[in-house]
C-alpha positions as CSV (number, residue, x, y, z in Angstrom):
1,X,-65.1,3.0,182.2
2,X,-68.1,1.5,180.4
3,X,-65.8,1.5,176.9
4,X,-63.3,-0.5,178.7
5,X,-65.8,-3.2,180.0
6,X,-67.1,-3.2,176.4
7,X,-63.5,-3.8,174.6
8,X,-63.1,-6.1,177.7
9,X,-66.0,-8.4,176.8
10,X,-65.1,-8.0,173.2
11,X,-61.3,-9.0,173.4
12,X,-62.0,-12.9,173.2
13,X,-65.2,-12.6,171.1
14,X,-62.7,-11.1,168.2
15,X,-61.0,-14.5,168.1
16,X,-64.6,-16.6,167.4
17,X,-63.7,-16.7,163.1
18,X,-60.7,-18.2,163.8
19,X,-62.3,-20.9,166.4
20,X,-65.0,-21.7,163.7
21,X,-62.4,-21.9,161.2
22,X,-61.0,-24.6,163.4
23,X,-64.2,-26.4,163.5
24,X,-64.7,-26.2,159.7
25,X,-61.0,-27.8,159.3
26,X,-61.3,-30.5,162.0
27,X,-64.8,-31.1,160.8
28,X,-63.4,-31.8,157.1
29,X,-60.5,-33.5,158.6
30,X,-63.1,-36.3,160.2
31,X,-64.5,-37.2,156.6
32,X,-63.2,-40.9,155.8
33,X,-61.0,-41.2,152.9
34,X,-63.6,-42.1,150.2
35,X,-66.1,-39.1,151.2
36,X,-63.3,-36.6,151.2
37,X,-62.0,-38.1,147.4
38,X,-65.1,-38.1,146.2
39,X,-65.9,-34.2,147.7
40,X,-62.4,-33.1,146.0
41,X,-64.2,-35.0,142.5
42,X,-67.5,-33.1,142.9
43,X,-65.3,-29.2,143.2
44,X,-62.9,-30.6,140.5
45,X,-66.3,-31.8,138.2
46,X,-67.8,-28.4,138.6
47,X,-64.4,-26.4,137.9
48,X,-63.9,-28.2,134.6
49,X,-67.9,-27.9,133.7
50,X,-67.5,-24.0,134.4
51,X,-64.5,-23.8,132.5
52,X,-65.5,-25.7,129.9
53,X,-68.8,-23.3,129.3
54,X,-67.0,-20.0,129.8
55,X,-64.1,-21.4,127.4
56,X,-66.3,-22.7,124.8
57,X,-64.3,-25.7,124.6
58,X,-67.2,-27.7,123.8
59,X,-65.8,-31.0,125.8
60,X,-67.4,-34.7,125.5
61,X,-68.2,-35.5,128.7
62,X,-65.5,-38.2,129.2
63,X,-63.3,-35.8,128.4
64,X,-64.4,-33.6,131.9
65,X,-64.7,-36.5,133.6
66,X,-60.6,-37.0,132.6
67,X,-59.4,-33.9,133.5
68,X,-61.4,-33.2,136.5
69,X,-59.8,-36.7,138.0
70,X,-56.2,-35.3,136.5
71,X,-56.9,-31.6,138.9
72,X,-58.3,-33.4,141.9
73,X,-55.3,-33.7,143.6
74,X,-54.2,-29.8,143.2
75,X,-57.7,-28.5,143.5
76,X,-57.4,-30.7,147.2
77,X,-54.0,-29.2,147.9
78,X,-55.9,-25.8,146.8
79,X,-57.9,-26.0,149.3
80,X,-55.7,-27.2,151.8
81,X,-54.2,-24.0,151.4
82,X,-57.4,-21.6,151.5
83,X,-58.5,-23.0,155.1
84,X,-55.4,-22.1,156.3
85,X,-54.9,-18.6,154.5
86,X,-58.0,-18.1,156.3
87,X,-57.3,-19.1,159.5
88,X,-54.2,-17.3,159.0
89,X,-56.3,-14.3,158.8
90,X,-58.8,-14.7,161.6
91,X,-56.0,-15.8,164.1
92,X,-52.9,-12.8,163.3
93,X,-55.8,-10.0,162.5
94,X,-57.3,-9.9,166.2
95,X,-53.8,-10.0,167.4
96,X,-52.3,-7.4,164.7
97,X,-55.2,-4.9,166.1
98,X,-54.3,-5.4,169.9
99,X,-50.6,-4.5,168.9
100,X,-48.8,-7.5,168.3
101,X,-46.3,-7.0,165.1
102,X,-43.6,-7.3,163.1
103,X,-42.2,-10.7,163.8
104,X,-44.0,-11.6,167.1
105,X,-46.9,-11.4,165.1
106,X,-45.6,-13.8,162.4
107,X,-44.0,-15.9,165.1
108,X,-47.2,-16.1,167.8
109,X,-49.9,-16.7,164.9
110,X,-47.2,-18.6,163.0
111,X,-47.2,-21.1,166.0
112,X,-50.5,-21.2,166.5
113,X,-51.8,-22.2,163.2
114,X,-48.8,-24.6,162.4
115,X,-49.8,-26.2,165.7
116,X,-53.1,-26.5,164.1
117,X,-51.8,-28.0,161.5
118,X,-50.1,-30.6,163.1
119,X,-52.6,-31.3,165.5
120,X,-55.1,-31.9,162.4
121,X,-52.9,-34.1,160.9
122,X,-52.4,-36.5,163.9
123,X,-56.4,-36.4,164.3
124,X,-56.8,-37.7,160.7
125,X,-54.8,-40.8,161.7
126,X,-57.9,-41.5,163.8
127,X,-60.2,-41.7,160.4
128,X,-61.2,-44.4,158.6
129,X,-58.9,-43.8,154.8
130,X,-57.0,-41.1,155.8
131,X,-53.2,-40.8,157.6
132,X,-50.9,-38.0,158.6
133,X,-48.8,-36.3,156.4
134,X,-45.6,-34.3,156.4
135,X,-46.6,-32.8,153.3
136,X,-50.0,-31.4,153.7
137,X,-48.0,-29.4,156.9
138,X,-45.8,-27.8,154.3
139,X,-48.8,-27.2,152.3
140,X,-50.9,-25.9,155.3
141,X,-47.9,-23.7,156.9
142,X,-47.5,-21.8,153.2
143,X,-50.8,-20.9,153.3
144,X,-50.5,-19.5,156.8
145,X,-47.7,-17.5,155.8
146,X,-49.6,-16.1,152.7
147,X,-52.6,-15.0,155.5
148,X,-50.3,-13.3,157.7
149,X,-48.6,-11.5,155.1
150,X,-51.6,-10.2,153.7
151,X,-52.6,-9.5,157.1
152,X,-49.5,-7.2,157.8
153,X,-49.6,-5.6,154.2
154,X,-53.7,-4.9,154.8
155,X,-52.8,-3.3,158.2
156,X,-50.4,-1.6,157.1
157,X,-51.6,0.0,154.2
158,X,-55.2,0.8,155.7
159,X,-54.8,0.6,159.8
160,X,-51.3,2.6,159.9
161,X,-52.4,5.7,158.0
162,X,-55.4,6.0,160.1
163,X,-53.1,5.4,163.2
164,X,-50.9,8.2,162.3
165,X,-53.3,10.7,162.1
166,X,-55.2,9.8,165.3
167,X,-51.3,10.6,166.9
168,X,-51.4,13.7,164.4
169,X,-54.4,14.8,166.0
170,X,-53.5,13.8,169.8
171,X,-50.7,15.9,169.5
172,X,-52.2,19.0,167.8
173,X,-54.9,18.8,170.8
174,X,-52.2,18.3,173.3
175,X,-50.4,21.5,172.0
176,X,-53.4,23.4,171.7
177,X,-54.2,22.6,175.4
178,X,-50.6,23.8,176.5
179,X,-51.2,26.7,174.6
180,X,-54.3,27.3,176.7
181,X,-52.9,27.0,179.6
182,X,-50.1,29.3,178.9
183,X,-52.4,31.7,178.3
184,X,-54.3,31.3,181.0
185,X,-51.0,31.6,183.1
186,X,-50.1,34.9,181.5
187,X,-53.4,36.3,182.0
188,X,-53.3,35.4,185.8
189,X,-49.7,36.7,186.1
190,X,-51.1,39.9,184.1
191,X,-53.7,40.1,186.7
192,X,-51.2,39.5,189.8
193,X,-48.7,42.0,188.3
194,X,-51.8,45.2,188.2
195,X,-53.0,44.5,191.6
196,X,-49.7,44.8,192.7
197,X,-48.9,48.3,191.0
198,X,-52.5,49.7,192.7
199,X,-51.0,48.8,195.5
C-alpha cells in the first residue's frame, strides 16, 4: 500500500526534466533577435577558438572571427536540435517506463513535443527580432524523432532484458509455489488415505 502511494506521488514528479526543458526553450525563445545572434556568435567564437588550439591551425584572429560568423547559422540550427533531442528524452522516457510503446509512444510524445514546437514558434512572433518559422519546426520535430529513437533503442537494450528476467523469475516462483502446494495436497491426501485404513 505505502509503495503504491509512493509511485503515486512520484508519477507526475517523473515528468519535472521535461517541464524545465520547456522553460529553458521558451526562456531562450523570449531573447530578442540581436541577443540571440549575438549568443549563437559567442558558442560559434569559442568552437572555432577550441578548434583552432586542438588543431594547431594557428589562425589570425580575423580569420576566427570569419568562420565563426560562416558556422553561426548551423551551430544555431545545432542547437535547435539538442533542446529538442532532449525534451524528446525527458517527455517519451517517463512515458516508455509507465508502458507506453511502440508507436503510441512515438505518436503521444511525437505530439507533444511538435506541439511544443509550434507553440514556441508562434510565441517568438511576440519578440522584439524574431518571427515564426516553418523551418525551425522541421528542424525541431527531427530532433524529437532522434530523442525518441534513442529512447526506445536505450529501453530496449537495457530495460527489456531486465524485464524479462523479472517475468523469468515470477514464473519460476509461481511454479515453485504450485509445486508446494501439490505437495502439500499429497501429503494431506497421504494422511486422509492412512486414517482411513486404521479404520
Amino acid at each position: 500500500m505505502f509503495k503504491k502511494f509512493i509511485l503515486f506521488i512520484l508519477k507526475p514528479l517523473s515528468f519535472l526534466p521535461a517541464i524545465i526543458m520547456v522553460y529553458v526553450i521558451f526562456s531562450f525563445s523570449s531573447q530578442s533577435g540581436v541577443d540571440s545572434g549575438n549568443l549563437s556568435y559567442i558558442v560559434s567564437h569559442k568552437i572555432v577558438k577550441i578548434g583552432n588550439e586542438v588543431l594547431q591551425k594557428n589562425l589570425e584572429e580575423w580569420e576566427i572571427d570569419e568562420v565563426a560568423y560562416r558556422i553561426e547559422y548551423p551551430v544555431r540550427k545545432a542547437a535547435h536540435m539538442t533542446e529538442y533531442f532532449i525534451l524528446a528524452v525527458t517527455v517519451s522516457l517517463p512515458f516508455y517506463v509507465y508502458g507506453l510503446r511502440g508507436f503510441g509512444l512515438v505518436v503521444v510524445a511525437g505530439l507533444i513535443c511538435v506541439g511544443v514546437a509550434c507553440g514556441d514558434e508562434y510565441f517568438q512572433s511576440f519578440v522584439d527580432g524574431r518571427g515564426p518559422s516553418i523551418r525551425d519546426v522541421g528542424i525541431d520535430s527531427i530532433g524529437v524523432f532522434l530523442g525518441i529513437t534513442a529512447v526506445r533503442i536505450c529501453c530496449w537494450t537495457v530495460l527489456a532484458p531486465a524485464r524479462m528476467m523479472e517475468r523469468s523469475r515470477r514464473r519460476w516462483e509461481r511454479k515453485r509455489q504450485r509445486e508446494r502446494q501439490r505437495a502439500r495436497q499429497r501429503r494431506v491426501q497421504s494422511r486422509a488415505h492412512s486414517r482411513w485404513e486404521e479404520y
